[in-house]
N, CA, C and O atoms as a Tripos MOL2 file, in Angstrom:
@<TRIPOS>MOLECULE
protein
  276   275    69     0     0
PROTEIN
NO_CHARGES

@<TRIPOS>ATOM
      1 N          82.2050   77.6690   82.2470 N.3       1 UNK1
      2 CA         83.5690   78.1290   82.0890 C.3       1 UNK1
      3 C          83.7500   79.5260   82.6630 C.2       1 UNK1
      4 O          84.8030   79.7590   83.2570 O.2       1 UNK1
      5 N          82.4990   80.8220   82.5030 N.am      2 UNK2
      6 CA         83.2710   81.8350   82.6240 C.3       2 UNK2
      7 C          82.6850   81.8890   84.2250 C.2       2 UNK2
      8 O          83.2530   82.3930   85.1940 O.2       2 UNK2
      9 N          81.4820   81.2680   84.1890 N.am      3 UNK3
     10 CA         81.5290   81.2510   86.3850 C.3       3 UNK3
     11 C          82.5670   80.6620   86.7900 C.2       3 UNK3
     12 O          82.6740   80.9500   87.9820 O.2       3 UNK3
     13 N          83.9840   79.5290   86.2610 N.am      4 UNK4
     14 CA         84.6900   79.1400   87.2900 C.3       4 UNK4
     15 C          86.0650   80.2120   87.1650 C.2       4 UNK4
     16 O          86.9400   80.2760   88.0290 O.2       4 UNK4
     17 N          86.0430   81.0630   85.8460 N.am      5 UNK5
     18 CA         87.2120   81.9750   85.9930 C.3       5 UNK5
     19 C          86.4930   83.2340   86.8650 C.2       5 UNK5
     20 O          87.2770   84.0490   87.3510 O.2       5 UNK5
     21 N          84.9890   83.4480   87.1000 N.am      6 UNK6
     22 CA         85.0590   84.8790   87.7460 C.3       6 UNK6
     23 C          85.1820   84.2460   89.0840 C.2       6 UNK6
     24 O          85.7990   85.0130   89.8230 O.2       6 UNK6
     25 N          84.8090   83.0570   89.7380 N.am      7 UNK7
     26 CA         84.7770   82.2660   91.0620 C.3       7 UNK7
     27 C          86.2860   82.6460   91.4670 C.2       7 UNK7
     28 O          86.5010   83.1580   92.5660 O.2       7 UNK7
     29 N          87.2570   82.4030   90.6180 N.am      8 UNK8
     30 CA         88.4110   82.3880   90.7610 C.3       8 UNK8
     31 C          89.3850   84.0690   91.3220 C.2       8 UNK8
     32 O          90.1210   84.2640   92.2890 O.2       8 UNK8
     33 N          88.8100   85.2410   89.9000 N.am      9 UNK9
     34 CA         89.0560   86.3120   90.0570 C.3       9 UNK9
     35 C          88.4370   87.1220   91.6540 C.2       9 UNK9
     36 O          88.9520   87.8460   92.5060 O.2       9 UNK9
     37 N          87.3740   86.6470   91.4850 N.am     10 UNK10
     38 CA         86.4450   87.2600   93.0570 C.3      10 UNK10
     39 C          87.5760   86.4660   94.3150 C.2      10 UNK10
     40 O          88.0590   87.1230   95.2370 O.2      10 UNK10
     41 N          87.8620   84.8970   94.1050 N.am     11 UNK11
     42 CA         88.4670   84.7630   94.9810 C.3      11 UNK11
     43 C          90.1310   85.6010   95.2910 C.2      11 UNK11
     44 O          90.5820   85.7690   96.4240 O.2      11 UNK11
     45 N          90.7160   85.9620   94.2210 N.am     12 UNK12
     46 CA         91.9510   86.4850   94.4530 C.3      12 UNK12
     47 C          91.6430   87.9150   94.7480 C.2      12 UNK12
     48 O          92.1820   88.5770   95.6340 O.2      12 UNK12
     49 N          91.1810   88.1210   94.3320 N.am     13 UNK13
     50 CA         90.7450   89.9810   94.6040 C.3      13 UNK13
     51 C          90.0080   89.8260   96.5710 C.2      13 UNK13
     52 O          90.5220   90.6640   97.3120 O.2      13 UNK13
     53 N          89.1140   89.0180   97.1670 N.am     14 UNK14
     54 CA         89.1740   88.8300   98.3010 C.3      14 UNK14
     55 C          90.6590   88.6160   99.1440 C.2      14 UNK14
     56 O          91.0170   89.2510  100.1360 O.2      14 UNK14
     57 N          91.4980   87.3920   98.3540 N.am     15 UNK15
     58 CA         92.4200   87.1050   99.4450 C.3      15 UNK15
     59 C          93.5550   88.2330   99.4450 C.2      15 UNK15
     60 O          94.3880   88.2340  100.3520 O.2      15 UNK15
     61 N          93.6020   89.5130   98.0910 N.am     16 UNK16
     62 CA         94.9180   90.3960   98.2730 C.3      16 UNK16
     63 C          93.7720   91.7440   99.4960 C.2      16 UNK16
     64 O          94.1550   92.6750  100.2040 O.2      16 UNK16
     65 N          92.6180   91.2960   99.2690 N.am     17 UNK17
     66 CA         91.7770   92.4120  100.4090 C.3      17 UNK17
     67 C          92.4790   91.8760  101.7750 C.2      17 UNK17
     68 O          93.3350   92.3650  102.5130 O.2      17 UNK17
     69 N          91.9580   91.0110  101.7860 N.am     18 UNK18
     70 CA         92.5430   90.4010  102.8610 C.3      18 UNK18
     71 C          93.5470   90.4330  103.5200 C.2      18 UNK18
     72 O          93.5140   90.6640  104.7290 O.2      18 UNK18
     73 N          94.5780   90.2210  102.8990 N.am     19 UNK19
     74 CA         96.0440   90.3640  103.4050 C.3      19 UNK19
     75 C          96.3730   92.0310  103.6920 C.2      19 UNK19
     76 O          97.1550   92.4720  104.5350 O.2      19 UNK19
     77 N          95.4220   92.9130  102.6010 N.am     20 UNK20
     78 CA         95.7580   94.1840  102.9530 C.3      20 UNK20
     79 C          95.5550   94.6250  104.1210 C.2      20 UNK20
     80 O          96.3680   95.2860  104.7670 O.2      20 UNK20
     81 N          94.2460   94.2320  104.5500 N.am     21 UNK21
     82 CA         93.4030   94.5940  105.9530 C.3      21 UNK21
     83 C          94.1080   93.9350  107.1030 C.2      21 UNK21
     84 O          94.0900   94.6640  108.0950 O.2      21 UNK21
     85 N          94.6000   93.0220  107.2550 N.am     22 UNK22
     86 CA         95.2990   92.1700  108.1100 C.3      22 UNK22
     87 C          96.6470   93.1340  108.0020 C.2      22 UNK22
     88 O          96.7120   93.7810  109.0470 O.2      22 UNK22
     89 N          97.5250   93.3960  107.2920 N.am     23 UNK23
     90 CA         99.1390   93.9470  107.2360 C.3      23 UNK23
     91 C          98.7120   95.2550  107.8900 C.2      23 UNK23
     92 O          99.3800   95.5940  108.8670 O.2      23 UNK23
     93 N          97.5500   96.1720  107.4530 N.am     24 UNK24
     94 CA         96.7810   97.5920  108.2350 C.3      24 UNK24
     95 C          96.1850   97.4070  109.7730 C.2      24 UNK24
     96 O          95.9150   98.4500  110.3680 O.2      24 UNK24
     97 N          95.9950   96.3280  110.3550 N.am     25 UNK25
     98 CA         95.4490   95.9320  111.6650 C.3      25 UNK25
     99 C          96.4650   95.5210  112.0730 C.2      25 UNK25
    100 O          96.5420   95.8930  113.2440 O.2      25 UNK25
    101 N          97.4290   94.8880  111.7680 N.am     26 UNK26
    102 CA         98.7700   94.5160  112.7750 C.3      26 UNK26
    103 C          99.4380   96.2190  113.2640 C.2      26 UNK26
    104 O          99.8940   96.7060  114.2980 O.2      26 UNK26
    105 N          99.1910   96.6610  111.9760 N.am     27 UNK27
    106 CA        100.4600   97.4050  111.7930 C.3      27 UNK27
    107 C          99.6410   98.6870  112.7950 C.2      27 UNK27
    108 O         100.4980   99.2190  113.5010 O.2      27 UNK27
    109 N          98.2350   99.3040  113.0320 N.am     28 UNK28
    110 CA         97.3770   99.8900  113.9530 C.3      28 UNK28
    111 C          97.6160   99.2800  115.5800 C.2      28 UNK28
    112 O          97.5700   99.9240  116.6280 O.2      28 UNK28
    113 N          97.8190   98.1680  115.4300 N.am     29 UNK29
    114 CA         97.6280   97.5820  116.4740 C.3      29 UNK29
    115 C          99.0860   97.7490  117.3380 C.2      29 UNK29
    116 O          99.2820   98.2920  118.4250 O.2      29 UNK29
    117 N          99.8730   97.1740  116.5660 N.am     30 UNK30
    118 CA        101.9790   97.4230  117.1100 C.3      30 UNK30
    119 C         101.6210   98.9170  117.4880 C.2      30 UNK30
    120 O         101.6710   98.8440  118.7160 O.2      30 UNK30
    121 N         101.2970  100.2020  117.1990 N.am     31 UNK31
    122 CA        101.1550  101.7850  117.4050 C.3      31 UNK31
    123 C         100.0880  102.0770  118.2310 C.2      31 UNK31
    124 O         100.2520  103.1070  118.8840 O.2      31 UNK31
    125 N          99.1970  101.5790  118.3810 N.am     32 UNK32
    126 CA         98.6750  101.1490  119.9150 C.3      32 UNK32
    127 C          99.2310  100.9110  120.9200 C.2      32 UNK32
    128 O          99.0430  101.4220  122.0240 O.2      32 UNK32
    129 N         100.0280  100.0410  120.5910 N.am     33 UNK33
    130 CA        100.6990   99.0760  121.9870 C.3      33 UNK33
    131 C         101.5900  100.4880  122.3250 C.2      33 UNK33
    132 O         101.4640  101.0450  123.4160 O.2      33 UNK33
    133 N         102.4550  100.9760  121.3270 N.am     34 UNK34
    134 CA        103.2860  101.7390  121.9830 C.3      34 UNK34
    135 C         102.3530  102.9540  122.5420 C.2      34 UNK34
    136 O         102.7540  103.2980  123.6540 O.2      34 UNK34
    137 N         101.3500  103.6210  122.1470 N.am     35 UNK35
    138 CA        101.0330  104.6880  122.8510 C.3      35 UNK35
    139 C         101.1310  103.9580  124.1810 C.2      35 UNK35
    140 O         101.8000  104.4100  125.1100 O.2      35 UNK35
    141 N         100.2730  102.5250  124.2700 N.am     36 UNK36
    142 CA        100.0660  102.3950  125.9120 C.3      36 UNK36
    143 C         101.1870  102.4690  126.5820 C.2      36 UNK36
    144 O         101.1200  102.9340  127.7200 O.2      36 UNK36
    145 N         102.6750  101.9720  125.9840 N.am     37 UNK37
    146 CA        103.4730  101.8360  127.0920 C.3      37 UNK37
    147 C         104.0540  103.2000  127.0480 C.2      37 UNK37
    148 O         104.8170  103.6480  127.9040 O.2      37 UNK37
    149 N         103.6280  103.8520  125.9550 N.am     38 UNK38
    150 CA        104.1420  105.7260  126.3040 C.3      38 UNK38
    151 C         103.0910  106.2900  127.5190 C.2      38 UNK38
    152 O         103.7440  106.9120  128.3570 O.2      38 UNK38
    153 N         101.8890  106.2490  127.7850 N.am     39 UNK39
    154 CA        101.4730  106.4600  128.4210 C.3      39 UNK39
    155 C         101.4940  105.8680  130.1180 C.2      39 UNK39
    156 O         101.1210  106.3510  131.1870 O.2      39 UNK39
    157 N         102.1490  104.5500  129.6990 N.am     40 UNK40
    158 CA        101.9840  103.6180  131.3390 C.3      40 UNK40
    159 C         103.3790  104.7670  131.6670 C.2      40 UNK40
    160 O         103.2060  105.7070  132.4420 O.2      40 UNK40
    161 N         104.5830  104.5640  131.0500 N.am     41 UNK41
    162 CA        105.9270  105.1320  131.4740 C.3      41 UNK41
    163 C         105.5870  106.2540  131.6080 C.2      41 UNK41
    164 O         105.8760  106.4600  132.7860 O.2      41 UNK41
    165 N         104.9170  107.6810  130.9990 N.am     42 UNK42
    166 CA        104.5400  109.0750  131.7590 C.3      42 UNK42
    167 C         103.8160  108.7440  133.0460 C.2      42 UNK42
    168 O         104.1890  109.4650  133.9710 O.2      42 UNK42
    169 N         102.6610  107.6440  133.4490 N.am     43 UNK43
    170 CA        102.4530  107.4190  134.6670 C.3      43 UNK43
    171 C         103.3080  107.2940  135.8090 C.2      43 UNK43
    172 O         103.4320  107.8980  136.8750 O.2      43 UNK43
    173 N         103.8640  106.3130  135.2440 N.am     44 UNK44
    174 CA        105.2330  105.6960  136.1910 C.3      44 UNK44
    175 C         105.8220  106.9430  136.7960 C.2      44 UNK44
    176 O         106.0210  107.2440  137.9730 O.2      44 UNK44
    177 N         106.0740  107.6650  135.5320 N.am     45 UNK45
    178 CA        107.4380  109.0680  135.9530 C.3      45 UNK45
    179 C         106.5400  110.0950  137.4080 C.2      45 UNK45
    180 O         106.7920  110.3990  138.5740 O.2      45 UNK45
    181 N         105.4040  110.3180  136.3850 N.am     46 UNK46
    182 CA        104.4620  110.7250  137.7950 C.3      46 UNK46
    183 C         104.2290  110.8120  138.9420 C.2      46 UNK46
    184 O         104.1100  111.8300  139.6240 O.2      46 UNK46
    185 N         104.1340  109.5420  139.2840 N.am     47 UNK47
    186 CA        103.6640  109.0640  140.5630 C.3      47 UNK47
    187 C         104.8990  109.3440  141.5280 C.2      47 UNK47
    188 O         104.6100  109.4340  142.7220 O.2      47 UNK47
    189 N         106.3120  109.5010  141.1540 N.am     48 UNK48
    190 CA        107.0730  109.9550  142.4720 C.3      48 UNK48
    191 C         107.6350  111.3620  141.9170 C.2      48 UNK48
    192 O         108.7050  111.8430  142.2900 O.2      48 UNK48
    193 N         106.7460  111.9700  140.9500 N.am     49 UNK49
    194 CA        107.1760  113.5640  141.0110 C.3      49 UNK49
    195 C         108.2400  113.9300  140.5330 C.2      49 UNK49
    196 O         108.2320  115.1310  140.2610 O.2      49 UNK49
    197 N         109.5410  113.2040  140.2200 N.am     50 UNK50
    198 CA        110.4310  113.5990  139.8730 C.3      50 UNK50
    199 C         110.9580  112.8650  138.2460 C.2      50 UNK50
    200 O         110.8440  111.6500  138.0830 O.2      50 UNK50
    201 N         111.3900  113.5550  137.3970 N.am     51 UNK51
    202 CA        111.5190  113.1860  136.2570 C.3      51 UNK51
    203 C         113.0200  112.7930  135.8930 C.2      51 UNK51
    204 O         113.8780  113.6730  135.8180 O.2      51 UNK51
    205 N         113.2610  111.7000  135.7100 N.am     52 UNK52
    206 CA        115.0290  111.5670  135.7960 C.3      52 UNK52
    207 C         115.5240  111.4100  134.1150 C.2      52 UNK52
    208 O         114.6980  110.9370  133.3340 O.2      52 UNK52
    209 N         116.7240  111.7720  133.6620 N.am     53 UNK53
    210 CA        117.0370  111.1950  132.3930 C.3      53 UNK53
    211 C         116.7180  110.2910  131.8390 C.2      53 UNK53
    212 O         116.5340  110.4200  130.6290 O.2      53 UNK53
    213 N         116.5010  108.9230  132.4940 N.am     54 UNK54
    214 CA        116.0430  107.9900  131.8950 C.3      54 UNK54
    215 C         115.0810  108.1420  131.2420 C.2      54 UNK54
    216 O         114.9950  108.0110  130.0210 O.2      54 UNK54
    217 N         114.0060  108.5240  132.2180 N.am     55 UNK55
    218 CA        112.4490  108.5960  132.0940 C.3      55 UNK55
    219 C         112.4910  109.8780  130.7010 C.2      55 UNK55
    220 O         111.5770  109.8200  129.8790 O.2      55 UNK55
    221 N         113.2670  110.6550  130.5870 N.am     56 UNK56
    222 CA        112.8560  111.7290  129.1620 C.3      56 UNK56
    223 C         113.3580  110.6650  128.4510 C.2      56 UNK56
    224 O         112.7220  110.7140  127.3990 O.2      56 UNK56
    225 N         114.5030  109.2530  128.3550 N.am     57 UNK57
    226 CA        115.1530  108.6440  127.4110 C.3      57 UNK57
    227 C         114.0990  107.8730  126.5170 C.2      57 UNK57
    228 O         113.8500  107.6890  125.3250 O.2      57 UNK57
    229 N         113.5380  107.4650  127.9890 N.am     58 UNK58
    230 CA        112.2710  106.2890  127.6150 C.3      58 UNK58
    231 C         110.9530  107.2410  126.7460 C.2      58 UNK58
    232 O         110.2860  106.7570  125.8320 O.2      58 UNK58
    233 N         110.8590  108.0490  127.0480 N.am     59 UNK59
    234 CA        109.3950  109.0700  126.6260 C.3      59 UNK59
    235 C         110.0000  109.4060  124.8840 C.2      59 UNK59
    236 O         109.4010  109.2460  123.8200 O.2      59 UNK59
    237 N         111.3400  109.8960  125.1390 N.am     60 UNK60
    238 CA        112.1100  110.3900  123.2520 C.3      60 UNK60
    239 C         111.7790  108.4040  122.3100 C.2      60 UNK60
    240 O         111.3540  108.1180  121.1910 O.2      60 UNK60
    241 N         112.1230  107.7540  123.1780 N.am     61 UNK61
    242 CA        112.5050  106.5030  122.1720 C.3      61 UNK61
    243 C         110.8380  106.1370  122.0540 C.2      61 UNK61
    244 O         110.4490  105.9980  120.8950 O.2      61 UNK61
    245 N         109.5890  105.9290  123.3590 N.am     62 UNK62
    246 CA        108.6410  105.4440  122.5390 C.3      62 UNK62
    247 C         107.9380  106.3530  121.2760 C.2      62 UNK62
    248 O         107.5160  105.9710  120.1850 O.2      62 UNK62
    249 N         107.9930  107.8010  121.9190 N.am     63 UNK63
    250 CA        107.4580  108.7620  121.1850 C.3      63 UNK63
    251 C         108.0490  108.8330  119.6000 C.2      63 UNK63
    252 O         107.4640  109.4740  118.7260 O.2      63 UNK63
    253 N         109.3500  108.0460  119.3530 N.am     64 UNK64
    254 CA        109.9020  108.1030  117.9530 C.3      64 UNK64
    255 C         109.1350  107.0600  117.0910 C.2      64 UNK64
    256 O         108.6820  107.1100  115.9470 O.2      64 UNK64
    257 N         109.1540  105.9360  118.2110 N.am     65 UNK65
    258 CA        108.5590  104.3350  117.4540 C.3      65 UNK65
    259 C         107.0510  104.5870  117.2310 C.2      65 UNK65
    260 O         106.4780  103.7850  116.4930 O.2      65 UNK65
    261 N         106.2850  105.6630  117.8060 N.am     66 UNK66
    262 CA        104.8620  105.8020  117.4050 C.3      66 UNK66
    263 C         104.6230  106.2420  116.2890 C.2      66 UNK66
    264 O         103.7430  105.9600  115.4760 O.2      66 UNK66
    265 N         105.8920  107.3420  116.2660 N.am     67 UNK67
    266 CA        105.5020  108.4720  114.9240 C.3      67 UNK67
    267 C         106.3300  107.6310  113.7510 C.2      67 UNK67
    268 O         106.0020  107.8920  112.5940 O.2      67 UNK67
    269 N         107.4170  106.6080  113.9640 N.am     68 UNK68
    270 CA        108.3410  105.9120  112.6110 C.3      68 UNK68
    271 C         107.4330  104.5720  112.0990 C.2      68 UNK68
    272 O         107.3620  104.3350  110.8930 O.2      68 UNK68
    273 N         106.7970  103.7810  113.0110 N.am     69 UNK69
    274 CA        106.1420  103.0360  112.6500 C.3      69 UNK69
    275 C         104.7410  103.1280  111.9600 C.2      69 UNK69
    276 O         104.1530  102.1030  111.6190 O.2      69 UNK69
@<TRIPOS>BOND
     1     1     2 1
     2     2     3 1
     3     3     4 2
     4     3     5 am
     5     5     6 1
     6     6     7 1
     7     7     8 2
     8     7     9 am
     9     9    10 1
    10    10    11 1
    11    11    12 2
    12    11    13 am
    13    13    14 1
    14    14    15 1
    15    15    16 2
    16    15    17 am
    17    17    18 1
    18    18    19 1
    19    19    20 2
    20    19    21 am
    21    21    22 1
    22    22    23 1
    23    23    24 2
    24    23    25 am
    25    25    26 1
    26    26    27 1
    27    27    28 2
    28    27    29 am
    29    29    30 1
    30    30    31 1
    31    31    32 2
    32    31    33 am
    33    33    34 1
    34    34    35 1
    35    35    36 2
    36    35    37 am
    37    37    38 1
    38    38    39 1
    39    39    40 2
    40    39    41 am
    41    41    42 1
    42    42    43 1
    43    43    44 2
    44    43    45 am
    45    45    46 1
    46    46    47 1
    47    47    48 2
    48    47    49 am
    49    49    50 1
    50    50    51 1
    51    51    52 2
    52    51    53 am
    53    53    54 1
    54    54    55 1
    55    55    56 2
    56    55    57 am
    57    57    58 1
    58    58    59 1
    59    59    60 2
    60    59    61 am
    61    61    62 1
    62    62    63 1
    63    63    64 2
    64    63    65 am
    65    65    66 1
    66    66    67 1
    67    67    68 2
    68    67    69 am
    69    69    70 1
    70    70    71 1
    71    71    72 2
    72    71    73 am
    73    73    74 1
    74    74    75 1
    75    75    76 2
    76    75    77 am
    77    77    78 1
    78    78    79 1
    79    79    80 2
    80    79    81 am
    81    81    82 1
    82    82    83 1
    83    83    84 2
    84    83    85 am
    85    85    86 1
    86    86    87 1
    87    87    88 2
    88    87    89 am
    89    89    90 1
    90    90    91 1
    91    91    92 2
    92    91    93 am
    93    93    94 1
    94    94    95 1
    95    95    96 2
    96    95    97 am
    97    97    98 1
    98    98    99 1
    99    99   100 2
   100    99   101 am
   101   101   102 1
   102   102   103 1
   103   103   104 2
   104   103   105 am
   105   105   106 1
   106   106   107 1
   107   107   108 2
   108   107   109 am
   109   109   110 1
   110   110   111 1
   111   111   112 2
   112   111   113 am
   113   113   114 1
   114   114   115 1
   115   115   116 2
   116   115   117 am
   117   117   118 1
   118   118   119 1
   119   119   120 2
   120   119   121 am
   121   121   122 1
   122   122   123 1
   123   123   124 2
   124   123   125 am
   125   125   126 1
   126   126   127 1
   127   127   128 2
   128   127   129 am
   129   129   130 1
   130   130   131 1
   131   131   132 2
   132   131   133 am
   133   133   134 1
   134   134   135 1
   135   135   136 2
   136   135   137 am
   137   137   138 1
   138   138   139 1
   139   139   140 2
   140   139   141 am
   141   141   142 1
   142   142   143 1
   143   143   144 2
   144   143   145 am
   145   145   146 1
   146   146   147 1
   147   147   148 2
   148   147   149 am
   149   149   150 1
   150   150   151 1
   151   151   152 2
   152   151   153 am
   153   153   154 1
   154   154   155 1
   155   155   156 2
   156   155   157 am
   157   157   158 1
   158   158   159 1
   159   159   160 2
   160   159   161 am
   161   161   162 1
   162   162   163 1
   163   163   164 2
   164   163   165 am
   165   165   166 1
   166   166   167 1
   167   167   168 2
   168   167   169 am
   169   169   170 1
   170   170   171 1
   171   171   172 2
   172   171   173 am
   173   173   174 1
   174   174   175 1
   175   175   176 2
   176   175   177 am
   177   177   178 1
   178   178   179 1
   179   179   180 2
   180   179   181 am
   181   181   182 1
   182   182   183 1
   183   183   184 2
   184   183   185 am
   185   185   186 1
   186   186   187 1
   187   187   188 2
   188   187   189 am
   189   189   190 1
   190   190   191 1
   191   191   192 2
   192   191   193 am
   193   193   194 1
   194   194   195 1
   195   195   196 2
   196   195   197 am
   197   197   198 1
   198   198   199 1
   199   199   200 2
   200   199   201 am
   201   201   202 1
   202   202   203 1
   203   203   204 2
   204   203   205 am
   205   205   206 1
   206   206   207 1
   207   207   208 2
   208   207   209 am
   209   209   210 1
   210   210   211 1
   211   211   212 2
   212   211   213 am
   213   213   214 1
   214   214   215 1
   215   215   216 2
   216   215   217 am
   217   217   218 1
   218   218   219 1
   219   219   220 2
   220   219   221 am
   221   221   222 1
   222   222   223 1
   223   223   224 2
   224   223   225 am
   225   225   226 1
   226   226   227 1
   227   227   228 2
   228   227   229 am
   229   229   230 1
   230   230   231 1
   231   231   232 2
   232   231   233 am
   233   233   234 1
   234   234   235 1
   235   235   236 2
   236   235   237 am
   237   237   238 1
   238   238   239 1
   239   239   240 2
   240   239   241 am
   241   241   242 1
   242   242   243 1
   243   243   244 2
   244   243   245 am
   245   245   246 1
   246   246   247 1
   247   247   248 2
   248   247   249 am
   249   249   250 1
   250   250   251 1
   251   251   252 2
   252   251   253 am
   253   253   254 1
   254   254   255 1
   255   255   256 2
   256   255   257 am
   257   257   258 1
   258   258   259 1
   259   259   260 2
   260   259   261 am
   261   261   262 1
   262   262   263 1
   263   263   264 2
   264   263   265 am
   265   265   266 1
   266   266   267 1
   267   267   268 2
   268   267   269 am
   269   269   270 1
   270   270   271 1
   271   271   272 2
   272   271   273 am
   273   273   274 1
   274   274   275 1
   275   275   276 2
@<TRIPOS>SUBSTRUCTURE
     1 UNK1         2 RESIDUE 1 A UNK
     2 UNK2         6 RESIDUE 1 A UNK
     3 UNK3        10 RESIDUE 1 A UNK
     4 UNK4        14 RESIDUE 1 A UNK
     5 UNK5        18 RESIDUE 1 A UNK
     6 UNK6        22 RESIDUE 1 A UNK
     7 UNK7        26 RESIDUE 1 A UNK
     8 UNK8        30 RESIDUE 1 A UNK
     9 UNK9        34 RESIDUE 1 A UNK
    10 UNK10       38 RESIDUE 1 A UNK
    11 UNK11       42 RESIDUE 1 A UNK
    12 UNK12       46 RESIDUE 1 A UNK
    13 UNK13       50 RESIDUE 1 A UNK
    14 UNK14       54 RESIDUE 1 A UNK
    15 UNK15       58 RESIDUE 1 A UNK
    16 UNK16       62 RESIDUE 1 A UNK
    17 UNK17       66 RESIDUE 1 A UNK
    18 UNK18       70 RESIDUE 1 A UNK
    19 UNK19       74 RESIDUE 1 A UNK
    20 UNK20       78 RESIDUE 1 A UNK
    21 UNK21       82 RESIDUE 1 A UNK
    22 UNK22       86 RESIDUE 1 A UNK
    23 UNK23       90 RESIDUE 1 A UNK
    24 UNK24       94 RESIDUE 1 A UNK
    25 UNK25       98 RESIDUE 1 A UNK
    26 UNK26      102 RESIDUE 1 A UNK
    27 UNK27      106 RESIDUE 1 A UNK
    28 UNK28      110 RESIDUE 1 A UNK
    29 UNK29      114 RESIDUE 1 A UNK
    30 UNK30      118 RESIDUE 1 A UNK
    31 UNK31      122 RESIDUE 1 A UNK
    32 UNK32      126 RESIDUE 1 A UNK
    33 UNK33      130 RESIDUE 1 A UNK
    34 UNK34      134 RESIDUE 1 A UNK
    35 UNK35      138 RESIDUE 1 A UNK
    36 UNK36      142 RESIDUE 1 A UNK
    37 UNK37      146 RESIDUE 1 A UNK
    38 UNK38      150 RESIDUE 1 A UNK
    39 UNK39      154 RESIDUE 1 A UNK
    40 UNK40      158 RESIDUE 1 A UNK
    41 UNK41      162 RESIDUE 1 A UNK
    42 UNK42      166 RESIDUE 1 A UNK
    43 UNK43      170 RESIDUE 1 A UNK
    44 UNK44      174 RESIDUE 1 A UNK
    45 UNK45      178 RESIDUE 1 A UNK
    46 UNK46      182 RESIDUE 1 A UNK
    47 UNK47      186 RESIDUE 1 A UNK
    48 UNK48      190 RESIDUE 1 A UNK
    49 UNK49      194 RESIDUE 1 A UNK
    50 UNK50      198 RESIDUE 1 A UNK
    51 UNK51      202 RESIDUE 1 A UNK
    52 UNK52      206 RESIDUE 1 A UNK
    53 UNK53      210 RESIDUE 1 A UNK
    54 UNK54      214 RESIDUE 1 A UNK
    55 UNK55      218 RESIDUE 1 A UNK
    56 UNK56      222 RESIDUE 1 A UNK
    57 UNK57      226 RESIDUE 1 A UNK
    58 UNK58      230 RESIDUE 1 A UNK
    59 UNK59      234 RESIDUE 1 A UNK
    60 UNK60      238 RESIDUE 1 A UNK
    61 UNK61      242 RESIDUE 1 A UNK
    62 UNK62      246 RESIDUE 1 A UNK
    63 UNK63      250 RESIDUE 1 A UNK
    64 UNK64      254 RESIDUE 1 A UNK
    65 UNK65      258 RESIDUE 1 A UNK
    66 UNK66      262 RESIDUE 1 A UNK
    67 UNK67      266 RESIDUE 1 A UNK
    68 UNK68      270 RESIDUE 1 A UNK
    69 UNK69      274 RESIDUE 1 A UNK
């Protein structure tokens, strides 16, 4: 009896680990992605030297979603 309630407790205490670590790796991973495309778009702006409004539009909006997310 009390091995199939701790079988049980060990299993729920794994699956809320679980879900924690998984919701923390998505959520690392989405703030990743944006550094890269903050970094591909400062490339982009680069490579022809000149920096246009857009390009500060694009750099303010990923640079917000890195630091809000």
């Amino acid at each position: 009896m009390w091995s199939s309630v701790a079988a049980v407790v060990i299993t729920v205490a794994i699956a809320v680990v679980s879900h924690v670590a998984t919701k923390k790796y998505y959520r690392l991973k989405r703030k990743a992605q944006l550094a890269v495309d903050l970094f591909s778009a400062a490339v982009k702006a680069l490579e022809d030297d000149v920096l246009t409004v857009e390009e500060v539009k694009t750099f303010e909006e990923l640079a917000r979603r890195v630091v809000r997310d």
